[in-house]
C-alpha positions as CSV (number, residue, x, y, z in Angstrom):
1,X,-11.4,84.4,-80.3
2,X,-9.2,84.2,-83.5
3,X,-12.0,85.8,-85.4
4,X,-12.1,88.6,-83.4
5,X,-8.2,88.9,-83.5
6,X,-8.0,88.7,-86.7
7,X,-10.8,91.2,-87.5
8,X,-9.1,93.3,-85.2
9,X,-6.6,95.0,-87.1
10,X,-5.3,94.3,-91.0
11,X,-1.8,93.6,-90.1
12,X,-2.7,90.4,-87.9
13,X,-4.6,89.4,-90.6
14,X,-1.3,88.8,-92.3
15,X,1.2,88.3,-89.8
16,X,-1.1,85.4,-89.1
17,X,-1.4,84.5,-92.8
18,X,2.2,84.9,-92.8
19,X,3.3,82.7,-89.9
20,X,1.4,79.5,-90.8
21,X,2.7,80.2,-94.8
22,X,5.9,80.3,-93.1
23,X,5.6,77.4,-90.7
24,X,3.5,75.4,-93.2
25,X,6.7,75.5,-95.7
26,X,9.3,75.2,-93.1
27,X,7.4,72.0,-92.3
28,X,7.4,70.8,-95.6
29,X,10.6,71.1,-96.3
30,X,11.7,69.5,-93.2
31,X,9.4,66.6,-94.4
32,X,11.0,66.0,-97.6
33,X,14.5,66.5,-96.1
34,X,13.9,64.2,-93.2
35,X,12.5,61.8,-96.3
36,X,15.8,61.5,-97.8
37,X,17.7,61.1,-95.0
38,X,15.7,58.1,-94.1
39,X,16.6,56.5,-97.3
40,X,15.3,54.1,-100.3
41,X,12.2,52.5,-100.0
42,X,11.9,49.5,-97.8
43,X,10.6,47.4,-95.3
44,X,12.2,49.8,-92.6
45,X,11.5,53.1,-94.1
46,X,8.1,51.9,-95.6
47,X,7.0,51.5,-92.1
48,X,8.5,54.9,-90.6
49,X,6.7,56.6,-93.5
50,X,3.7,55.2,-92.3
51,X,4.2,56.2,-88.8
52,X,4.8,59.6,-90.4
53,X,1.7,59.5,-92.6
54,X,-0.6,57.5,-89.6
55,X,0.4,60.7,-87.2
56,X,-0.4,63.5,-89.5
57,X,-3.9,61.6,-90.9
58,X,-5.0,61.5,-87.0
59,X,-3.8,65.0,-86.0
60,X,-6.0,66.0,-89.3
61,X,-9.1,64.5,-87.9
62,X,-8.9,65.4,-85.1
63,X,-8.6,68.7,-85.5
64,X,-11.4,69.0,-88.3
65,X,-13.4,67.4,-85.8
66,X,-13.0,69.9,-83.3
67,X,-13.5,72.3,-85.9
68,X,-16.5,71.1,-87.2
69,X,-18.0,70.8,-83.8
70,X,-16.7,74.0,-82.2
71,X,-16.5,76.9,-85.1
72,X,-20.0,78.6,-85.8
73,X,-20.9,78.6,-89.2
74,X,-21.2,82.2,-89.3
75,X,-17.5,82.7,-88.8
76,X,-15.8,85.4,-91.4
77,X,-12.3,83.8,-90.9
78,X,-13.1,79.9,-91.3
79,X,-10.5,79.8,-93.6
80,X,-8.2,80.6,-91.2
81,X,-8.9,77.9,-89.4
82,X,-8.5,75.3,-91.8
83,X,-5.4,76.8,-93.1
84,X,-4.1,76.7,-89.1
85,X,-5.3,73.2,-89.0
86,X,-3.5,72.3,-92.0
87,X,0.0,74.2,-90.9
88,X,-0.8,71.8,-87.3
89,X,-1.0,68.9,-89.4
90,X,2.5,69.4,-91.0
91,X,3.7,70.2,-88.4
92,X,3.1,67.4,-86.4
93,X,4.4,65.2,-89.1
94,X,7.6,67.1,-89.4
95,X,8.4,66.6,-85.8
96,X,7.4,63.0,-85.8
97,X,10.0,62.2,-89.1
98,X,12.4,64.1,-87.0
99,X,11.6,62.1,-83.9
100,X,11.9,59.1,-85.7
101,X,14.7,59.7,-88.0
102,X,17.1,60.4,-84.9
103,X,15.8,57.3,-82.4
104,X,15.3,54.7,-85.6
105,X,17.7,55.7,-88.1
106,X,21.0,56.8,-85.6
């Protein structure tokens, strides 16, 4: 379905491209902002990084695991999908800091 969206017309291609750039930084900056605000290393912050970490790693195989199992290998946009996967991962991991920042932190 995304290959055939994305084959559609050159301009989806990169607003695609585009978005999960986009969403991809915006994530990682959140991330490293969200990092400091938690503070110095610790017991307490040592274990909310791992939460952090723990939710991206399992996001990450899941959804290479769903990509493995469900994208043909004949695909012409499987890059696509991994960079989508990726952007997910971040993502996820940038909502969970900011989850846990404001329910362990405040």
């Amino acid at each position: 379905m995304l290959d055939r969206f994305l084959d559609s017309n050159i301009y989806y291609f990169n607003a695609f491209v585009g978005l999960m750039l986009l969403i991809g930084f915006g994530s990682l900056i959140v991330l490293l902002i969200y990092n400091r605000k938690i503070g110095e290393p610790d017991e307490r912050t040592t274990l909310i990084n791992l939460k952090i970490t723990r939710a991206m790693f399992i996001s990450l195989l899941m959804l290479l695991t769903f990509y493995t199992a469900l994208v043909p290998s004949g695909m012409r946009y499987a890059n696509q999908y991994l960079i989508f996967i990726v952007t997910l991962s971040l993502l996820i991991g940038a909502v969970k800091s900011v989850r846990l920042y404001l329910k362990d932190i405040r």
